[in-house]
C-alpha positions in Angstrom: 29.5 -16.8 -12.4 29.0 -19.8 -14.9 28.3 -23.3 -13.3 28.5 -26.3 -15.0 25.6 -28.0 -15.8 24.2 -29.9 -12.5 25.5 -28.2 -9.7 23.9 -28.1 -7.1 24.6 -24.6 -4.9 22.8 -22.3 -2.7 23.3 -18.9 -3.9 21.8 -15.5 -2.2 19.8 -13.7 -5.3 20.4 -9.9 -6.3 17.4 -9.1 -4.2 18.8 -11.3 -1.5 16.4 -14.3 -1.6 18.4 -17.8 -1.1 18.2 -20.4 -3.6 19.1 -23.8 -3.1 19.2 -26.1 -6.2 20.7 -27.0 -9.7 21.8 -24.6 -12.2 22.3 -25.2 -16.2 25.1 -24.4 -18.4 24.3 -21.1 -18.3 24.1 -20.5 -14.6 20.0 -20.3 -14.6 18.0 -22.1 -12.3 16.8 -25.3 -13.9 15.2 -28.5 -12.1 13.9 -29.2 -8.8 15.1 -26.2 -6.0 14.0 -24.2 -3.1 14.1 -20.1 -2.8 13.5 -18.5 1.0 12.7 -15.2 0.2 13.7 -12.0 2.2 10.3 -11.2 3.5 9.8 -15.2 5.1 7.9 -16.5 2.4 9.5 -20.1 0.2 8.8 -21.9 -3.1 9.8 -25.3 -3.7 9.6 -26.5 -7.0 10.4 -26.6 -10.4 12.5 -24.3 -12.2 13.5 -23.4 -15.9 15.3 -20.8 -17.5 15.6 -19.3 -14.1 12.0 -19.3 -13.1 9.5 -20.8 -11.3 8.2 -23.5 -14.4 6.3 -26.2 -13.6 4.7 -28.2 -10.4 5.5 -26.0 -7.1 4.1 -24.9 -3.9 4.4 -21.3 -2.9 4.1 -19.9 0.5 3.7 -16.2 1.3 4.7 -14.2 4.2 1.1 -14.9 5.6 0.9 -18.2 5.7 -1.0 -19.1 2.7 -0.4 -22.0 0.3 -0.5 -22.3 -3.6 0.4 -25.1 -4.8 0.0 -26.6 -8.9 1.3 -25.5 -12.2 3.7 -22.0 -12.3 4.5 -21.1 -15.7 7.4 -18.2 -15.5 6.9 -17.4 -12.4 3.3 -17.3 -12.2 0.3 -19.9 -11.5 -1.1 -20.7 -14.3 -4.4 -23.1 -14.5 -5.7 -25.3 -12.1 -3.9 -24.5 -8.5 -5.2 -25.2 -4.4 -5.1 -22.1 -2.5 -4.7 -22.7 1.8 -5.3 -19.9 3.7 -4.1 -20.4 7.9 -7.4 -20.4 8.6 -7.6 -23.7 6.9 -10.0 -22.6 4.1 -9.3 -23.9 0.8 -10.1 -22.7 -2.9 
């Protein structure tokens, strides 16, 4: 379905992970949003072209925190890792 630029929705993904946040023209994630995945894992953050681009914080099923610089969908360069045991890279 094609949004208009702007709105802002929560939509369930193919693979069933919910996004809340804006879309673009073109119905891609863009901007500042949120995605719960299906396995209790989260990453809030900045989107483009309908990935994870830019500042974010990523938490995995375990527990453990990345947060810094995605670029499609991946960390790239400088990034804090938290584990629950409070250690930190």
């Amino acid at each position: 379905m094609k949004l208009a630029k702007g709105v802002y929705q929560q939509n369930e993904t193919d693979n069933g992970d919910l996004y809340t946040g804006p879309y673009d023209s073109d119905g891609l994630r863009c901007g500042l949003g949120l995605v719960h995945f299906t396995d209790g894992g989260y990453y809030l953050g900045e989107f483009l072209d309908d990935v994870a681009h830019g500042q974010g914080k990523l938490v995995n099923r375990e527990g453990t925190i990345f947060v810094g610089s995605f670029m499609s969908n991946d960390l790239n360069g400088k990034a804090t890792e938290t584990r629950l045991d409070a250690y930190q890279y």
